[in-house]
N, C-alpha and C positions, 0 to 999 in steps of 0.2 A: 425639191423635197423628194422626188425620186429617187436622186442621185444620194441622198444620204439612206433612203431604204434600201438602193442594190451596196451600198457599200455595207453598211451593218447587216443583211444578207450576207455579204460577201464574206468578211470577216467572222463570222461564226460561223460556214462552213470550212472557213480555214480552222479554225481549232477545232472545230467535230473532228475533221479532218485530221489534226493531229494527235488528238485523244486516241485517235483509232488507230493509226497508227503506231501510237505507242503501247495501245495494249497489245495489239497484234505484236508486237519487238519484244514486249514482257511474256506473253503466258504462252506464244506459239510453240516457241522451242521446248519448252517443257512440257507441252502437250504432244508435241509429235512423238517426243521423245518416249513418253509412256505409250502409247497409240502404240511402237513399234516395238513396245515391249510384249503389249498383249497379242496384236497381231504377228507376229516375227517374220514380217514380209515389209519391205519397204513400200510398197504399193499401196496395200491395203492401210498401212499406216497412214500414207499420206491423204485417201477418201476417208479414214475416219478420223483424222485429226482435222481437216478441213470440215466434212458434216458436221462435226460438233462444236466447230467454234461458229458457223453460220447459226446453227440452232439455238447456241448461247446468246448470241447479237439479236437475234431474231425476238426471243422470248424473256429477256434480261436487257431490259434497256438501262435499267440503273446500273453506273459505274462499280459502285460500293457491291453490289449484288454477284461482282462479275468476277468469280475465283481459279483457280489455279483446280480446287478441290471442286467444283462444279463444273470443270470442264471433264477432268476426268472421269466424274461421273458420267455426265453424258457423252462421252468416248466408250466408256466401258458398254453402258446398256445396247448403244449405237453396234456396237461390236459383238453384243453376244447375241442381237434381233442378226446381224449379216450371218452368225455362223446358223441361227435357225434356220434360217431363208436358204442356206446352201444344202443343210440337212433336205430340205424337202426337195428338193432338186433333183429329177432322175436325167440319166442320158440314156435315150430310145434309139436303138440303131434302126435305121428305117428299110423293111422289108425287102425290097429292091436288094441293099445292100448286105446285106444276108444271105438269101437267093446267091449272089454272086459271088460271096466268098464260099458257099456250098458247091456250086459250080468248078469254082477253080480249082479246089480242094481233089475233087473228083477229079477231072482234067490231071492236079497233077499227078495223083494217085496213079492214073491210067498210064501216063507218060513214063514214069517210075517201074511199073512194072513190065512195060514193052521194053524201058529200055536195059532191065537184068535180063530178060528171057533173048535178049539179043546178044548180049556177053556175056551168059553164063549158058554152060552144057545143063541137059534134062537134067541129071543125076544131080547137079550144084545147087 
């Protein structure tokens, strides 16, 4: 009796299996494809056409529910929350590093003008 619960186990995870499969074969490349229309980065395209078809599977368990046009959607919002997220995003040079190109700045500045007042005459 076991052996016929792990086999019809068995067998329906073979066609979950395949179902997924084949939506993934059906709506990936159309989805990546726009993904990298709106991002214009292959990169980026490819983390937001993956995020959103995970999200899609995730919250869209019915087959019939599972669109071409709902993937895009959630590409798209997926895509315009990353470009807010970057919006807020500063780069702080860190003090130290500052300091030291103020340093070198000086340094060369110094260097610069020892080395005209060494080849060139007062009057030049």
């Amino acid at each position: 009796m076991t052996n016929k619960l792990s086999l019809h186990n068995t067998e329906v995870l073979q066609e979950e299996t395949r179902t997924e499969e084949a939506l993934w074969l059906e709506y990936y490349p159309k989805l990546h494809q726009y993904c990298h229309f709106l991002t214009q980065n292959k990169w980026d395209a490819d983390d937001i056409a993956q995020e959103a078809y995970l999200k899609a599977k995730k919250y869209y368990t019915n087959q019939q529910s599972f669109t071409s046009a709902l993937l895009n959607k959630i590409a798209y919002h997926h895509w315009i929350d990353q470009v807010r997220k970057r919006k807020k995003e500063t780069i702080e040079l860190d003090d130290k590093i500052v300091n030291q190109k103020e340093e070198k700045q000086a340094i060369d500045t110094i260097y610069s003008v020892e080395l005209l007042m060494k080849h060139f005459t007062p009057k030049q």
